[in-house]
OpenMM code with the backbone's topology and positions (N, CA, C; nanometers):
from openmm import Vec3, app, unit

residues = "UNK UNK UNK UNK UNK UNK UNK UNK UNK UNK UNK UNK UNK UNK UNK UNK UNK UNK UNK UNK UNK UNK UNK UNK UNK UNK UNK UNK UNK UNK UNK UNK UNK UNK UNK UNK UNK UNK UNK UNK UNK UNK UNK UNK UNK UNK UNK UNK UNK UNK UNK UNK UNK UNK UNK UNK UNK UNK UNK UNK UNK UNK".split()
positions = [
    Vec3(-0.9786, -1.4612, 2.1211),
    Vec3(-0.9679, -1.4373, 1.9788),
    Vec3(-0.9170, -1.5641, 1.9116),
    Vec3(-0.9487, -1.6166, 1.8410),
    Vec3(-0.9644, -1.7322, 1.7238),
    Vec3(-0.8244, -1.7037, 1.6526),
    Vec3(-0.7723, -1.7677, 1.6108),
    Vec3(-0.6731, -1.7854, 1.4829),
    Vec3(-0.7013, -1.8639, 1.3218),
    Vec3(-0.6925, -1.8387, 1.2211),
    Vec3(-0.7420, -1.9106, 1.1332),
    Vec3(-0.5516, -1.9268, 1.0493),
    Vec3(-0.5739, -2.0311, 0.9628),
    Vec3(-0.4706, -2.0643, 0.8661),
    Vec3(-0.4179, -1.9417, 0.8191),
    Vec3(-0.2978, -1.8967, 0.8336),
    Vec3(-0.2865, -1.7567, 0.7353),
    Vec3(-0.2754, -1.6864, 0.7987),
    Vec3(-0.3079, -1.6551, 0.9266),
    Vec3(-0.2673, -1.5022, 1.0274),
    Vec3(-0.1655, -1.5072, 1.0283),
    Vec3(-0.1375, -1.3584, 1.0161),
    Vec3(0.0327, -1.3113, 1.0960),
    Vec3(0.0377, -1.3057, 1.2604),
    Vec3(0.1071, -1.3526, 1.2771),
    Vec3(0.2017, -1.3786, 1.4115),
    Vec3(0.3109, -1.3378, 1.4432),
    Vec3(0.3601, -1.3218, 1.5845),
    Vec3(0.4839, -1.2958, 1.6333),
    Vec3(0.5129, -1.3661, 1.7542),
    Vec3(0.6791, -1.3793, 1.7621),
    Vec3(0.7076, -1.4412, 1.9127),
    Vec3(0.6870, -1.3739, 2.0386),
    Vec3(0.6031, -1.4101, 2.1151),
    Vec3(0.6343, -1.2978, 2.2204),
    Vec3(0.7623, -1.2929, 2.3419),
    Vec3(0.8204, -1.4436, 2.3172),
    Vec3(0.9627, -1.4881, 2.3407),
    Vec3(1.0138, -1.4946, 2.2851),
    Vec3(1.1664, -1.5707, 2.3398),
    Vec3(1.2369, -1.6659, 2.2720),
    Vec3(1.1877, -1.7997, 2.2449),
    Vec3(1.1452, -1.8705, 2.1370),
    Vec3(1.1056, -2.0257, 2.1372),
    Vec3(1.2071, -2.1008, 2.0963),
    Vec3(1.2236, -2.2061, 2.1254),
    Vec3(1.3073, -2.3253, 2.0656),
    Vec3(1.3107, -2.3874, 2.1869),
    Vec3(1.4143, -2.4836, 2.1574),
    Vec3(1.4856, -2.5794, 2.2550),
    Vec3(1.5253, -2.7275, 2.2013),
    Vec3(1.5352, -2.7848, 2.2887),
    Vec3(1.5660, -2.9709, 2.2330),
    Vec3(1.4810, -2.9401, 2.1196),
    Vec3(1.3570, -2.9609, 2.1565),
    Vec3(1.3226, -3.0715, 2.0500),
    Vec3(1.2323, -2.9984, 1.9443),
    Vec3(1.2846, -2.8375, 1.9255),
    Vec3(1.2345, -2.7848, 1.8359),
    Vec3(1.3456, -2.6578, 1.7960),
    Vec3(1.3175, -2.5977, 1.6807),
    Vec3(1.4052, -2.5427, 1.5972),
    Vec3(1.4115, -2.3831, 1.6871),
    Vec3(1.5144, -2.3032, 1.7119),
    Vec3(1.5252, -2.1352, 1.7599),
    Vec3(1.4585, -2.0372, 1.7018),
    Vec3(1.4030, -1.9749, 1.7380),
    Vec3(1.2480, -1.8547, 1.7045),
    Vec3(1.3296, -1.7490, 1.7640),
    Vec3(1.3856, -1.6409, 1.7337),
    Vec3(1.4056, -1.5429, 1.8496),
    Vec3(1.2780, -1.4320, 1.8782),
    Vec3(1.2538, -1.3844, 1.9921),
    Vec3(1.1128, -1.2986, 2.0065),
    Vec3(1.1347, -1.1872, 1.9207),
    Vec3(0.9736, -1.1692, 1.9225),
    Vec3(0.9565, -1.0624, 1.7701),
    Vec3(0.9500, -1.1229, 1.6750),
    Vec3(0.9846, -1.2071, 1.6196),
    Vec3(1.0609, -1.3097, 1.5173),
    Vec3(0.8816, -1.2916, 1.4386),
    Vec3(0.8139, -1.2562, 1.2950),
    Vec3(0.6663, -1.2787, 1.2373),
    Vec3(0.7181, -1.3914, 1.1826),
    Vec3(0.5607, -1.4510, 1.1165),
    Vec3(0.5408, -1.5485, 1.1264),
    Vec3(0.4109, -1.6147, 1.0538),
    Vec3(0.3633, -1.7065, 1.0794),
    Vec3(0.2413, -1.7138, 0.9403),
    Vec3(0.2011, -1.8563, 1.0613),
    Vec3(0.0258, -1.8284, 1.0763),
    Vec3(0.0089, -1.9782, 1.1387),
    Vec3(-0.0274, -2.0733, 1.0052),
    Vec3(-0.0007, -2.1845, 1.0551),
    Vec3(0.0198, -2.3045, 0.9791),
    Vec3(-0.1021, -2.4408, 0.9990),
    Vec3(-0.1292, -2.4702, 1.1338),
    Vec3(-0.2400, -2.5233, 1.1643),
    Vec3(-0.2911, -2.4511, 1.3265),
    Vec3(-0.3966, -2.5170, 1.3126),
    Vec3(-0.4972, -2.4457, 1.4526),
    Vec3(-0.5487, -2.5446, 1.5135),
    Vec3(-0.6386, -2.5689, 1.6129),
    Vec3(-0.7297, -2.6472, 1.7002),
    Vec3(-0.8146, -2.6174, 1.6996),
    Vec3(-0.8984, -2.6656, 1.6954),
    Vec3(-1.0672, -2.6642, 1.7117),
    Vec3(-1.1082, -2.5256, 1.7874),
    Vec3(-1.0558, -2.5310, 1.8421),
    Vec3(-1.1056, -2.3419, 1.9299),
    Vec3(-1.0592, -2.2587, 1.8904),
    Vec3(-0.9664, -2.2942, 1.7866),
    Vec3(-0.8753, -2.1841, 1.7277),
    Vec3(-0.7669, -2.0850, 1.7818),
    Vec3(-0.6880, -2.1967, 1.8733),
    Vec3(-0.5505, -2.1923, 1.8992),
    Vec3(-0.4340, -2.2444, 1.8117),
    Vec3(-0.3451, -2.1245, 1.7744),
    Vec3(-0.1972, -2.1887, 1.6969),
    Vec3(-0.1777, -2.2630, 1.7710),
    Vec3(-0.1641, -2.3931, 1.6755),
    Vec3(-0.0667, -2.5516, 1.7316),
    Vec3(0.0648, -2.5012, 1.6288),
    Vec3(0.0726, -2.4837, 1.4887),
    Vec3(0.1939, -2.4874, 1.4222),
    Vec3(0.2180, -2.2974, 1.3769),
    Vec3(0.3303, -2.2675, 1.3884),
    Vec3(0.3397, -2.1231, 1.2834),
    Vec3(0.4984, -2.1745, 1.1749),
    Vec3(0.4767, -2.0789, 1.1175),
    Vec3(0.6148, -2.0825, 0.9998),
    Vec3(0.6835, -1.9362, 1.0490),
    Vec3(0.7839, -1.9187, 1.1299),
    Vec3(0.8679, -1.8352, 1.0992),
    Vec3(1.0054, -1.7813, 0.9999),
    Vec3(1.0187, -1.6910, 0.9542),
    Vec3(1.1091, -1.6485, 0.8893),
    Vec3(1.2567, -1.5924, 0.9904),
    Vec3(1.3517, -1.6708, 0.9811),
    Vec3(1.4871, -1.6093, 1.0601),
    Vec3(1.5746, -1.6023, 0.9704),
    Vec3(1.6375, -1.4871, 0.9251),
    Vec3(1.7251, -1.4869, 0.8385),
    Vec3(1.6908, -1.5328, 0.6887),
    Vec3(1.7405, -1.6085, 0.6321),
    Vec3(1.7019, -1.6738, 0.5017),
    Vec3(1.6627, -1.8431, 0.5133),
    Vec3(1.5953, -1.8647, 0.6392),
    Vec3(1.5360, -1.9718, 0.6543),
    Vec3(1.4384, -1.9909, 0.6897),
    Vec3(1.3272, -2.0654, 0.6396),
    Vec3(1.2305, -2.0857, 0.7203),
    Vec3(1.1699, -2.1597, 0.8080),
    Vec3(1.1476, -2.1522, 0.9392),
    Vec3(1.1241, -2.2610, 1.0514),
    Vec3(0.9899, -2.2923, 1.0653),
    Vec3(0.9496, -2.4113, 1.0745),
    Vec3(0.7956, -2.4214, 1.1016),
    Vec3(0.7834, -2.4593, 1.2382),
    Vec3(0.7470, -2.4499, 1.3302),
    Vec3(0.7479, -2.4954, 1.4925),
    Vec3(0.5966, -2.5077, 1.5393),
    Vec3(0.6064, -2.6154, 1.6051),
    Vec3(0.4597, -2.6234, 1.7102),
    Vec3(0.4737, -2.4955, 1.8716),
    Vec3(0.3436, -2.4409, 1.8285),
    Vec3(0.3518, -2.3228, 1.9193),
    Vec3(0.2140, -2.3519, 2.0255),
    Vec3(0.2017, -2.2847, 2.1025),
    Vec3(0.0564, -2.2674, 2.1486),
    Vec3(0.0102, -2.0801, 2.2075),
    Vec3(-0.0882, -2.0737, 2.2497),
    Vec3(-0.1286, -1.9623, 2.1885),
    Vec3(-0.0778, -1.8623, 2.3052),
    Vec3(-0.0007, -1.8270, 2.4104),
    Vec3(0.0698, -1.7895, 2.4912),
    Vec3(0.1866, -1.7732, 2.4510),
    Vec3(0.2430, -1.8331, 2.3299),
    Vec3(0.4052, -1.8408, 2.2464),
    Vec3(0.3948, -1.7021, 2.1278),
    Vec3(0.2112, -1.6627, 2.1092),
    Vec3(0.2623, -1.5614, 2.0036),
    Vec3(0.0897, -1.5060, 1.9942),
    Vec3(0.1623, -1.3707, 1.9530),
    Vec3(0.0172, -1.3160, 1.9942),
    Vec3(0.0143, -1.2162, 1.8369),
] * unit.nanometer
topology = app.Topology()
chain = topology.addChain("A")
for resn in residues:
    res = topology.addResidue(resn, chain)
    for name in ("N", "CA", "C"):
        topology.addAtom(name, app.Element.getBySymbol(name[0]), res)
C-alpha cells in the first residue's frame, strides 16, 4: 500500500533516539514526504502541545 502527502498515520512503536525527536507508540500523525514507491520518509506527529516532524520508514507506522 502506497502513502501519499496527507495520510494519517500512527506509531506502531516507540520512535526517537539520538538523533531524532521522542514519538511515543500510538502517537497519529500526518505524512509529510514519501519516496518514489510511496514509502513514509517524513511524518508530523502531535505529542502533547507540540509538534514533531521525524524521518520514519514504513515499518515505524502503519
Amino acid at each position: 500500500m502506497g502513502y501519499k502527502k496527507g495520510d494519517e498515520v500512527a506509531a506502531r512503536k516507540d520512535l526517537g533516539g539520538v538523533t531524532r525527536d521522542s514519538v511515543p507508540a500510538g502517537s497519529k500523525g500526518t505524512v509529510t514526504k514519501t519516496s518514489w514507491t510511496g514509502e513514509p520518509t517524513e511524518a508530523t506527529f502531535r505529542v502533547g502541545n507540540e509538534s514533531r516532524t521525524i524521518r520514519v520508514n514504513g515499518r515505524e507506522v502503519r
